[in-house]
N, C-alpha and C positions, 0 to 999 in steps of 0.2 A: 762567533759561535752560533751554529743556526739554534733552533728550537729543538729537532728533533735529538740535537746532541747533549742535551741539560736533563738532569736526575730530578724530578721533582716527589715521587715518592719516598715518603719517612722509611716505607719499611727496608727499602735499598739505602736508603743513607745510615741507616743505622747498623745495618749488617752489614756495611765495610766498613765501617771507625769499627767496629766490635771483634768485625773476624779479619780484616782486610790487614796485608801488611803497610807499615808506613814509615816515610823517611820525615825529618824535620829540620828547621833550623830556628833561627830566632827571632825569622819573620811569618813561616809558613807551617804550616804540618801538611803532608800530601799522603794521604789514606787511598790504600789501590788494592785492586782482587780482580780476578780472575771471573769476566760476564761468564756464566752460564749458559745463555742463549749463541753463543759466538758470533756475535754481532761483529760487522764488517767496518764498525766506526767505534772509536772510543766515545764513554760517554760520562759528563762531567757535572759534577756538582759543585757552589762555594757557597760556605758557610762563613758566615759571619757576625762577631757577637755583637751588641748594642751598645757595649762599651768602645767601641773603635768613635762614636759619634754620635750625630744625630742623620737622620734617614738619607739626607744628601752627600755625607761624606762618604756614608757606608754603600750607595749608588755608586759613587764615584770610583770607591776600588775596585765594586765587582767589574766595572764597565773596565777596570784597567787593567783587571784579572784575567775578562773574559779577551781582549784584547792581548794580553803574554800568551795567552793558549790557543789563540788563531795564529798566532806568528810564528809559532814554534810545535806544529801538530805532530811535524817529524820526530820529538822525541818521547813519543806516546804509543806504545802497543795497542791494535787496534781492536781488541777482546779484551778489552780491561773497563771497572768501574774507576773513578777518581773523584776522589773526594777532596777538593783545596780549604783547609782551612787558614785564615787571615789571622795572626799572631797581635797584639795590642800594638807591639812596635812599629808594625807596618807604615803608621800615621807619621813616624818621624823621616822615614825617606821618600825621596820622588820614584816619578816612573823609571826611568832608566836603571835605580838602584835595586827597584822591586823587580825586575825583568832581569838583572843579572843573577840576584838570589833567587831566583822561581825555576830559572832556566839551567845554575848549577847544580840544586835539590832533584829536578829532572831528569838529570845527567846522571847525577849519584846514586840513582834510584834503577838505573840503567847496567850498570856495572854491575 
């Protein structure tokens, strides 16, 4: 995921969890709306709380977040915000398990 594809302003992260719609499961919550700008790239934020770990593990997901969301860009509308939030569970499976639940949440969110 380059730089310029990352949400780093509050007041966009907070007006898609607020007004954005969202799908979830038991690992992730995925908050999405409609860019206003109509921007010709999606553009992604992850949230993650302090209870997943300490600062290394919580690196570790997002690098393996931002890594499900390079792999799989095709299932992403390209005028949309996204917001991924990390679920506490996340910490009990591996990569491969987080990339199948990220990428069917994705899918369902599609439909």
């Amino acid at each position: 995921m380059k730089k310029y594809e990352i949400i780093k302003d509050k007041d966009i992260f907070t007006d898609v969890i607020h007004t954005g719609k969202f799908n979830r499961n038991k690992y992730f919550v995925i908050y999405y709306k409609k860019n206003p700008n109509n921007s010709s790239i999606p553009l992604f934020g992850i949230a993650i709380t302090k209870k997943l770990g300490n600062a290394v593990t919580r690196n570790k997901l997002k690098r393996q977040t931002k890594n499900i969301i390079d792999s799989n860009k095709k299932l992403f509308n390209n005028d949309n915000f996204y917001i991924i939030m990390l679920r506490k569970d996340v910490n009990s499976i591996n990569y491969q398990e987080m990339n199948n639940y990220l990428v069917e949440l994705l899918e369902d969110k599609n439909e």
